[in-house]
C-alpha positions as CSV (number, residue, x, y, z in Angstrom):
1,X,3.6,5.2,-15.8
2,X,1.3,5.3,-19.1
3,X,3.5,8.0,-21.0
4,X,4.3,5.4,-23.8
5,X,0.7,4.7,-24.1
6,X,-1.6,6.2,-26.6
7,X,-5.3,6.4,-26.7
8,X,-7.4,6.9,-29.6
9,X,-11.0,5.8,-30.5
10,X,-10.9,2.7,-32.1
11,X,-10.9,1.5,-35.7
12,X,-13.6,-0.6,-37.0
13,X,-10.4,-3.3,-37.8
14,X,-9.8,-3.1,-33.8
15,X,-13.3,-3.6,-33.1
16,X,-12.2,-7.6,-32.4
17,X,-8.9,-7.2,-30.7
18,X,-11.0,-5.2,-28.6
19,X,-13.9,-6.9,-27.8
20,X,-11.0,-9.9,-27.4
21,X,-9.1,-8.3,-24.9
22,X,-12.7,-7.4,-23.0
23,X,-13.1,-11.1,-22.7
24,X,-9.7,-12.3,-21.4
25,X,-9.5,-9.8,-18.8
26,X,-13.4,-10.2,-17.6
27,X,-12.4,-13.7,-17.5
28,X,-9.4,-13.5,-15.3
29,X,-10.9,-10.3,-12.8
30,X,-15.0,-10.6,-12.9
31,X,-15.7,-14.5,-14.7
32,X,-14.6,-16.3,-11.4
33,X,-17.1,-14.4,-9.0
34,X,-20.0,-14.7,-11.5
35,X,-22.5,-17.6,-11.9
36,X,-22.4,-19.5,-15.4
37,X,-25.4,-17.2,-16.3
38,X,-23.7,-13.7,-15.7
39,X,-20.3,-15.1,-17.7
40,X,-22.8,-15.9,-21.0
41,X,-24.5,-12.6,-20.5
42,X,-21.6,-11.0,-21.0
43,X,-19.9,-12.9,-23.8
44,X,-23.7,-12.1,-25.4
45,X,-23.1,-9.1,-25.3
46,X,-19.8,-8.3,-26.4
47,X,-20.3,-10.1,-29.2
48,X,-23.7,-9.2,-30.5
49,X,-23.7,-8.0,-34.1
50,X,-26.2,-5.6,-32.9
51,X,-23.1,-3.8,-30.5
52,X,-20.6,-3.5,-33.3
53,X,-23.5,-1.6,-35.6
54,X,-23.9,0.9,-32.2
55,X,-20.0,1.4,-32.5
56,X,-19.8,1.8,-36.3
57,X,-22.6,4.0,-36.1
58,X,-21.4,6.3,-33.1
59,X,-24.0,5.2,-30.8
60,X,-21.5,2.8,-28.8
61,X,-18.0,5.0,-28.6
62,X,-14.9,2.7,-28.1
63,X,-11.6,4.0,-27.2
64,X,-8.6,1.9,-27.1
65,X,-5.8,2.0,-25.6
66,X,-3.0,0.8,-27.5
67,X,1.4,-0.2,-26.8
68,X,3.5,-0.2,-29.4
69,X,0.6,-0.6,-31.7
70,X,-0.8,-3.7,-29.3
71,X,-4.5,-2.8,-27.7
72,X,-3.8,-3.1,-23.9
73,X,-6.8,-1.5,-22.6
74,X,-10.5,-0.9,-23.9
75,X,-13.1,1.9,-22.3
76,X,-16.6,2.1,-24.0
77,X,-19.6,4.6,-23.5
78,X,-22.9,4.4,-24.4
79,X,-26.1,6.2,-24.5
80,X,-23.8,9.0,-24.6
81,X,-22.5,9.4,-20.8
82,X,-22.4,5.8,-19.4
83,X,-19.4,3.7,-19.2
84,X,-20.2,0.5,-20.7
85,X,-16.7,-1.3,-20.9
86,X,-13.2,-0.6,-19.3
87,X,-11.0,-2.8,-19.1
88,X,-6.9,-3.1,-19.4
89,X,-4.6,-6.3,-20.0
90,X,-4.3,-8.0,-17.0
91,X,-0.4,-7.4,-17.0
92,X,-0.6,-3.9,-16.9
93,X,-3.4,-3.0,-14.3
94,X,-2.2,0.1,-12.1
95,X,0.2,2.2,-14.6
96,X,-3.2,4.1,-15.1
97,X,-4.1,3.5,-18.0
98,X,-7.8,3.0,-17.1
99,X,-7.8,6.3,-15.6
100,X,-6.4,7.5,-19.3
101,X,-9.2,6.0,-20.6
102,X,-12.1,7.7,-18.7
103,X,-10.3,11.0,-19.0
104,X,-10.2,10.1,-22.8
105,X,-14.0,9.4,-23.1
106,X,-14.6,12.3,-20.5
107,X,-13.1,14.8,-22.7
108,X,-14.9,13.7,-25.6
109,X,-18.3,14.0,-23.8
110,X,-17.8,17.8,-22.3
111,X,-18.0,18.4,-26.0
112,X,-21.7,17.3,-25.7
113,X,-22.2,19.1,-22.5
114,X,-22.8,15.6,-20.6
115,X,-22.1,17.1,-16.9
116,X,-21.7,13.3,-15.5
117,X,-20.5,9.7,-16.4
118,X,-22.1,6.9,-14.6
119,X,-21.4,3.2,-14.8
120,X,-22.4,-0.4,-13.3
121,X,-19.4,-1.0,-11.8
122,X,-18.1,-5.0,-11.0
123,X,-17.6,-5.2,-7.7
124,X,-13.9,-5.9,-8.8
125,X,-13.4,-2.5,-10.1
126,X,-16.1,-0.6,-7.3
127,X,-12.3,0.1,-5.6
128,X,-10.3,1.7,-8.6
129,X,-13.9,3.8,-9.8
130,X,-13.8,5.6,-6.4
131,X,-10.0,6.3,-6.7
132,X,-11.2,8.2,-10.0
133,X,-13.8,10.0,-8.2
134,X,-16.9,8.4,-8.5
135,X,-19.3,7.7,-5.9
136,X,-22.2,5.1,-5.3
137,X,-25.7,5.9,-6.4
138,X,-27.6,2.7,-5.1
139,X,-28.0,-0.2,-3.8
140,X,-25.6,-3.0,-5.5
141,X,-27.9,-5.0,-8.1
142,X,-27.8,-8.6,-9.7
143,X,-29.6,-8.7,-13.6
144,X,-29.1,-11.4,-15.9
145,X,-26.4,-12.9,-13.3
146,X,-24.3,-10.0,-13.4
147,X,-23.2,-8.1,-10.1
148,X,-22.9,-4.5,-10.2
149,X,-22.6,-1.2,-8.2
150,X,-24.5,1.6,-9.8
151,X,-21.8,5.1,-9.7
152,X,-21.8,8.2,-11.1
153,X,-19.2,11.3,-11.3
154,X,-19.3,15.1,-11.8
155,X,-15.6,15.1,-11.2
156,X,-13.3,15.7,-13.9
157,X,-11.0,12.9,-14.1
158,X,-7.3,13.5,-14.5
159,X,-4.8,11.1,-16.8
């Protein structure tokens, strides 16, 4: 599985390889099922200036997920409990490495007392979300040309 894999919150150095690998893999999973709009949403805002002062500030945590010193996989929270970005090189999808991720951040936010995570879920990854334990908590919803599935867990996730 994932046992060679190490996860870490990332460096501001990785902050690009990061937000690089978010890109290529929304591209190949989420980019073909969104309209032109939703695809320059997000590549708004992953790169705005105004994200990577969030992260180097602590407001936007990144942990990465990293192979023989090579990010493979990327899983963000923001306004403290809400999953923001997860995603893991197309290659290595289902060697749980996503669900190392969320246990990651989850860990770090029982330190807060956070009892919950939620996230907007693609409809891609609605599937491997409830595998983890969350659940649905609305209607799906379309802003900014982006499709999502609003979720939320009180589980604890395992890695």
């Amino acid at each position: 599985m994932s046992g060679d894999i190490n996860i870490s919150f990332a460096k501001p150095e990785e902050w690009e390889a990061a937000m690089e690998l978010a890109w290529r893999t929304f591209l190949v999973f989420e980019g073909p099922e969104y309209s032109q709009e939703g695809i320059d949403n997000f590549l708004k805002f992953i790169s705005e200036e105004r994200l990577f002062q969030m992260f180097l500030n602590g407001e936007f945590k990144l942990a990465v997920a990293k192979k023989d010193e090579m990010i493979v996989g990327v899983g963000a929270l923001r306004a403290v409990s809400h999953v923001s970005l997860l995603f893991v090189n197309k290659d290595m999808h289902r060697m749980g490495i996503g669900r190392k991720l969320l246990a990651f951040l989850q860990e770090d936010l029982e330190k807060s007392g956070s009892p919950k995570m939620t996230v907007h879920a693609s409809l891609y990854g609605v599937p491997f979300y409830k595998r983890v334990g969350f659940i649905e908590s609305g209607e799906v919803k379309r802003e900014d040309g982006i499709e999502y599935q609003p979720m939320v867990c009180f589980c604890k996730i395992k890695n």
